[in-house]
C-alpha positions as CSV (number, residue, x, y, z in Angstrom):
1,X,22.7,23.1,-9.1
2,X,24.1,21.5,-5.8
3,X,22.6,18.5,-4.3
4,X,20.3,19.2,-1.4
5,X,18.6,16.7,1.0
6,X,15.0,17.7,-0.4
7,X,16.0,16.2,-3.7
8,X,16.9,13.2,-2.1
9,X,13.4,13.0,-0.4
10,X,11.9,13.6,-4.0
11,X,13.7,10.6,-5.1
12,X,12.9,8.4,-2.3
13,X,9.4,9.7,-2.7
14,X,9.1,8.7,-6.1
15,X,11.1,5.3,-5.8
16,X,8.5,4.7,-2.8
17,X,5.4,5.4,-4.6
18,X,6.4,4.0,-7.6
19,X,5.3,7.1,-9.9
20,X,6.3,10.3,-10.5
21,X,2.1,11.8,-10.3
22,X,1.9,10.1,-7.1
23,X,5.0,11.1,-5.3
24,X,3.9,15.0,-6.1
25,X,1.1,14.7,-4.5
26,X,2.6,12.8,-1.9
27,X,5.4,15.8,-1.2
28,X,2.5,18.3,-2.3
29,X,3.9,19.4,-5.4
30,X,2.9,19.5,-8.9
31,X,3.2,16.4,-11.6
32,X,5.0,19.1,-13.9
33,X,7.4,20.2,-11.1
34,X,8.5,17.2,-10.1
35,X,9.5,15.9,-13.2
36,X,11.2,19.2,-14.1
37,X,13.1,18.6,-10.6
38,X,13.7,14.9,-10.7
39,X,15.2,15.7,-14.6
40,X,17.4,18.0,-12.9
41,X,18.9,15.6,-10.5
42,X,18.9,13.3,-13.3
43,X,21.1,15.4,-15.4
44,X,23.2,16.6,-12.0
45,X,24.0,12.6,-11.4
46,X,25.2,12.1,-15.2
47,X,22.8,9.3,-15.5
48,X,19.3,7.5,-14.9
49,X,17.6,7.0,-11.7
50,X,14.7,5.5,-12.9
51,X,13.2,3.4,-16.2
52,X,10.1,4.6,-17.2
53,X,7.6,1.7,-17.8
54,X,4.3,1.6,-19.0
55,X,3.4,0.9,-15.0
56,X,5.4,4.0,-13.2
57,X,8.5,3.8,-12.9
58,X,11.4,1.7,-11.5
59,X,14.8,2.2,-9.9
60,X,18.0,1.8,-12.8
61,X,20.8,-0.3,-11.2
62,X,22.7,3.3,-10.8
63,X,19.4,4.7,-9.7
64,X,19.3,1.6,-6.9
65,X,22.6,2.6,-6.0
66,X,21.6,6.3,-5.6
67,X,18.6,5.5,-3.3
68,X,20.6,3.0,-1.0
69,X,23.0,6.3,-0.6
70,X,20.3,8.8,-0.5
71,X,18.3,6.8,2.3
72,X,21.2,6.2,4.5
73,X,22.0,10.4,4.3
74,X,18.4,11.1,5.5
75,X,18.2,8.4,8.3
76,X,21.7,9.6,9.4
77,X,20.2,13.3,9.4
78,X,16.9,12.0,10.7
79,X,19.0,10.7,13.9
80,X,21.1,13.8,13.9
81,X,17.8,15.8,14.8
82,X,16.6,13.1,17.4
83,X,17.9,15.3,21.0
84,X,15.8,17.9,20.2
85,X,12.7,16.3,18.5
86,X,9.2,16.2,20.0
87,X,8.9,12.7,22.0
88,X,7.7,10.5,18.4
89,X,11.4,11.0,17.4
90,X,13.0,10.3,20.6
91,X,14.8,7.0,20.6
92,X,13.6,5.3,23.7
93,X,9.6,6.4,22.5
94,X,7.8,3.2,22.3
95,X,5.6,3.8,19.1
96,X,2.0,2.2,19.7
97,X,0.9,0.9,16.4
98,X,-2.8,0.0,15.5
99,X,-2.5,-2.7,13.0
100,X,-5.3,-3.0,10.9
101,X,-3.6,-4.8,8.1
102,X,-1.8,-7.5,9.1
103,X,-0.6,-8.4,5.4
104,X,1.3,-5.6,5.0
105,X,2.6,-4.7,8.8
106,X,5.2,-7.3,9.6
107,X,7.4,-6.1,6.2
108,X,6.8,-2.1,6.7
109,X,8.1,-2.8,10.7
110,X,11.1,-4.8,9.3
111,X,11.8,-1.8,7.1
112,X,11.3,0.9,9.6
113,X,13.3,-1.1,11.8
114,X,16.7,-1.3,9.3
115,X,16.0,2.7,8.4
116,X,15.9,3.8,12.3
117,X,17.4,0.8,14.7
118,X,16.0,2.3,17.6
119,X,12.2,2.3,16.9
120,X,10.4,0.2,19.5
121,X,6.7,-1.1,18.9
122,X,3.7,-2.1,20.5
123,X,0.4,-3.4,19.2
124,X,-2.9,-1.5,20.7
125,X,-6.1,-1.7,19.7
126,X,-7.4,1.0,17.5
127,X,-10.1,2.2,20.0
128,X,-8.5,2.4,23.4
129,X,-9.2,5.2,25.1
130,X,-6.4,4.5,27.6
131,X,-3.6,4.1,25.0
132,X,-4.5,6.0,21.7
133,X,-2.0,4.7,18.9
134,X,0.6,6.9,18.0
135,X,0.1,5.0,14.3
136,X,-2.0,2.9,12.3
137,X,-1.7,1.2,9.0
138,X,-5.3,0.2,7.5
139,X,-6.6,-1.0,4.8
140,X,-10.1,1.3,3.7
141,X,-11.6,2.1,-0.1
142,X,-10.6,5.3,-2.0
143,X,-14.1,6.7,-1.0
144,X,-14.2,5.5,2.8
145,X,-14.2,9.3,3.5
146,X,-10.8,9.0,5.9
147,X,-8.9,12.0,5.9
148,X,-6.8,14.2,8.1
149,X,-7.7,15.9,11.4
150,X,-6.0,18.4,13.7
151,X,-4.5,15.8,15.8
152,X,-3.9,12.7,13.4
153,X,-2.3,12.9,9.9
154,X,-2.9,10.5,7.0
155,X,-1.3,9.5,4.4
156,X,-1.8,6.8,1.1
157,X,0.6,4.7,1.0
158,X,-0.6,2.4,-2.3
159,X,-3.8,2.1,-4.1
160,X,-4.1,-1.5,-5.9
161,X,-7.7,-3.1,-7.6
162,X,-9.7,-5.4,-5.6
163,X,-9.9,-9.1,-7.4
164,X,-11.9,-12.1,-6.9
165,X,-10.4,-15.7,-5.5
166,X,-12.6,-18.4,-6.8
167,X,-12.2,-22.1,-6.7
168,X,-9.6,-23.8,-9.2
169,X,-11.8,-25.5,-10.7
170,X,-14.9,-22.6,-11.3
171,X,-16.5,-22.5,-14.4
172,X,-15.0,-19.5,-14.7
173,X,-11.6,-20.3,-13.8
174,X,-10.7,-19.7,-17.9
175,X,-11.9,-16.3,-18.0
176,X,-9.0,-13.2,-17.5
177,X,-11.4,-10.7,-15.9
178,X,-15.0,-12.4,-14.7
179,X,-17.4,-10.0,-14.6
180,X,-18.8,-9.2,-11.0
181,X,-22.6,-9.9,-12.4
182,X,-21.5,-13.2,-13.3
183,X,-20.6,-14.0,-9.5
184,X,-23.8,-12.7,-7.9
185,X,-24.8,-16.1,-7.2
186,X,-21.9,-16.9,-5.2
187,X,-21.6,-17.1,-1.3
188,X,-19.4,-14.7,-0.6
189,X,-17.0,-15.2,2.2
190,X,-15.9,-11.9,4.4
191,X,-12.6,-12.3,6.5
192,X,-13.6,-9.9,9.6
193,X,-9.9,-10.1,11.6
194,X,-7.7,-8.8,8.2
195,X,-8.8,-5.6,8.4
196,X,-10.4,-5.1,4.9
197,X,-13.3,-3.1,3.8
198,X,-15.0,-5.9,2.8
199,X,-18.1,-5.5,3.1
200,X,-18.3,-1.9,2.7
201,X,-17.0,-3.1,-0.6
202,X,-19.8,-5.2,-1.6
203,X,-22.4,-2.9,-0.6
204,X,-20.5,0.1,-3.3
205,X,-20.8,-2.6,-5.9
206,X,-25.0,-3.6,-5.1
207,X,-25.2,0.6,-5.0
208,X,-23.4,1.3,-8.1
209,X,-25.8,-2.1,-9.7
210,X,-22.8,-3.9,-10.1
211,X,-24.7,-7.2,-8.9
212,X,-26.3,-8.2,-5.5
213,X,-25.2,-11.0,-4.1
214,X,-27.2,-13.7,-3.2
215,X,-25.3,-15.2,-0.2
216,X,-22.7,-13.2,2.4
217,X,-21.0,-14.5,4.9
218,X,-18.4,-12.4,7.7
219,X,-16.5,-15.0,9.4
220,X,-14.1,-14.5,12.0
221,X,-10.8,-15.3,10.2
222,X,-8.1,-14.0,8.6
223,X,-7.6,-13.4,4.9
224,X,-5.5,-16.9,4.7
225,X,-7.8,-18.5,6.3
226,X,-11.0,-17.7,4.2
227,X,-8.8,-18.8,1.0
228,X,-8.4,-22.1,2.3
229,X,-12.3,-22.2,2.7
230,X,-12.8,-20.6,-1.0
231,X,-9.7,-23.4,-1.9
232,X,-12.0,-26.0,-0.8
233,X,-15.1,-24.8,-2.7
234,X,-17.1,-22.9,0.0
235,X,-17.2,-19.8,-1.7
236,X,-15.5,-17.2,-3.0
237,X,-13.8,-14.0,-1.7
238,X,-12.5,-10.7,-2.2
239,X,-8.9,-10.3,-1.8
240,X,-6.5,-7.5,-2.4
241,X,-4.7,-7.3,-6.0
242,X,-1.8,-8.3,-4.4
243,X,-2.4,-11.1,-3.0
244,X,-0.1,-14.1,-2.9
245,X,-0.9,-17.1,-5.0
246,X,-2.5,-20.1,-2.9
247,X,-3.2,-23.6,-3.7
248,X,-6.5,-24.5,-4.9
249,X,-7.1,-21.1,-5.4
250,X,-7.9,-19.2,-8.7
251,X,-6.9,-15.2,-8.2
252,X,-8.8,-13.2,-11.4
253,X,-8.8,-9.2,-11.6
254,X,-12.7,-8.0,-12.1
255,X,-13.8,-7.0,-15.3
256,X,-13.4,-2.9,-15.7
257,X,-11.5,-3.0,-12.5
258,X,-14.9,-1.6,-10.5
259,X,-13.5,-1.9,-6.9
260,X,-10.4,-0.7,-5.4
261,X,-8.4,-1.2,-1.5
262,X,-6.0,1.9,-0.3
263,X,-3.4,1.1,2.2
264,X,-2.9,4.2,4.4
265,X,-0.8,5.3,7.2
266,X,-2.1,7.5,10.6
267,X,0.0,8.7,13.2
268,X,-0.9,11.5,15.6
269,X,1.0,14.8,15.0
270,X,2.1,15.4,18.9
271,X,4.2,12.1,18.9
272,X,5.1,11.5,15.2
273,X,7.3,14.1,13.7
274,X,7.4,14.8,9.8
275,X,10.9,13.0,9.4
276,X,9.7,9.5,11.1
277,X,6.6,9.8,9.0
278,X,8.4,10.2,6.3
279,X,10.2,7.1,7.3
280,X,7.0,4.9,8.2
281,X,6.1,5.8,5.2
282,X,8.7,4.5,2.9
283,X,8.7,1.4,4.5
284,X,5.4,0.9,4.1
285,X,5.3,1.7,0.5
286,X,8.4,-1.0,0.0
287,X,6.6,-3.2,2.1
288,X,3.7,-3.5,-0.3
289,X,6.0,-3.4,-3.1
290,X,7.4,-6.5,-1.9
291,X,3.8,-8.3,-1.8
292,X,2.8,-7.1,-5.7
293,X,6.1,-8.5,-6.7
294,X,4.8,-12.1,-5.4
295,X,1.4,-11.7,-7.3
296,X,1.7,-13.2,-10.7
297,X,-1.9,-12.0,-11.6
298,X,-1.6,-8.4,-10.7
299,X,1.6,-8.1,-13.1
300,X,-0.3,-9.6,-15.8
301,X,-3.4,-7.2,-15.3
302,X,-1.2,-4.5,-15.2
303,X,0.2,-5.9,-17.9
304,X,-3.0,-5.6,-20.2
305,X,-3.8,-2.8,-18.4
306,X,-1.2,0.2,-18.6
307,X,0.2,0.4,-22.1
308,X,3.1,2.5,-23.1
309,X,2.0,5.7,-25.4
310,X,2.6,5.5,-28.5
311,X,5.5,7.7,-30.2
């Protein structure tokens, strides 16, 4: 077979998403046909591109070598098509971005920025009628019910487990995965301004009879700041998987894994063309790849919690 840029988007696709199930149906193909394909390349190269873990998958040190190459060939060709691309593509397009989660924004910019040097930003709120966002990263739950339209595209960029920060010094703080039943009695403190579902979230656990918590309170800070307050014994929180350690604070997954977060990317069709999606979209997912590689706790949940098959 010859080399063609669509396997080097499968490869990026799967390097992105970190698994070969979730990169088909990110490229809207098959699990089967993908691995067929990326087997293919595999055998075309003479070598790995990726080592299969219990987890997904992650790049070889060839296969790292193969997506540095294979990214700088589509961003080359991505630019090559820019004179005659809608006006999303078009260098001197200011991109208005609605941020909605600020923990993963400033690293999937960064990344968009080094892929296409020309990309220009500017913040907007998500609701202005008199500057609609030509993008928006959020963070929502797998069942929020946000899906595509006509006129705005969306994407998942990562799906991780919601975990509990409690206290260092909790009576639970010894316990791997705390049961959410054992926290109902908490006073639960909501961050409002870093964009999380959080309190959509507590209401799917009280539904599902999880628990009900005794005590909620939405304050009008960001994630960090609501961590200090759980560091100093105020309550406890609900914070991403991937969320960094912080002093005074005790990250623990939830027992059964009962809630997840899903980070996912909009951006209006008329302005945003497939190739700069495709684009915002890798930089995103290496974005949040950089923030589960600084949680400790997530690696050892995932640690207990994918296990290799047995041969």
């Amino acid at each position: 077979m010859d080399l063609e840029l669509r396997h080097l988007r499968v490869l990026c696709a799967i390097a992105d998403s970190g698994s070969v199930g979730r990169a088909a149906a990110a490229i809207g193909a098959s699990q089967p046909a993908t691995s067929t394909q990326l087997r293919r390349i595999e055998r075309y190269l003479g070598a790995a591109v990726f080592d299969r873990t219990a987890a997904g998958v992650v790049p070889t040190t060839f296969g790292a070598e193969v997506l540095a190459a294979a990214r700088e060939v589509l961003a080359r060709v991505d630019r090559l098509g820019q004179a005659a691309a809608p006006d999303g593509e078009r260098p001197h397009r200011e991109l208005r971005l609605a941020a909605g989660c600020p923990a993963l924004t400033p690293g999937t910019l960064a990344r968009a920025r080094q892929l296409r040097p020309e990309l220009r930003f500017a913040l907007t709120p998500p609701d202005d009628p008199e500057r609609p966002f030509d993008l928006a990263l959020l963070l929502d739950h797998p069942g929020s019910g946000l899906h595509a339209t006509p006129a705005l595209a969306a994407r998942a960029v990562a799906t991780e487990p919601v975990f509990v920060a409690l206290p260092a010094a909790h009576p639970l703080r010894h316990h791997a995965e705390p049961a959410l039943a054992d926290l109902a009695g908490e006073r639960w403190l909501l961050p409002t301004a870093d964009g999380g579902p959080w309190a959509g979230l507590l209401r799917t656990a009280g539904e599902a009879g999880a628990f009900t918590p005794a005590e909620v309170r939405e304050l009008p800070y960001g994630r960090r700041e609501v961590l200090d307050l759980v560091a100093a014994g105020l309550g406890a929180a609900l914070v991403p998987g991937s969320t960094a350690p912080v002093p005074g604070v005790a990250v623990k997954p939830l027992l059964g894994t009962p809630l997840w977060l899903r980070y996912v990317l909009l951006w209006r069709r008329a302005t945003v063309g497939p190739q700069l999606a495709d684009t915002l979209l890798g930089a995103a997912a290496a974005a949040h790849r950089e923030l589960a590689a600084e949680a400790p706790h997530l690696h050892s949940w995932a640690a207990r919690t994918f296990r290799p098959p047995r041969t």
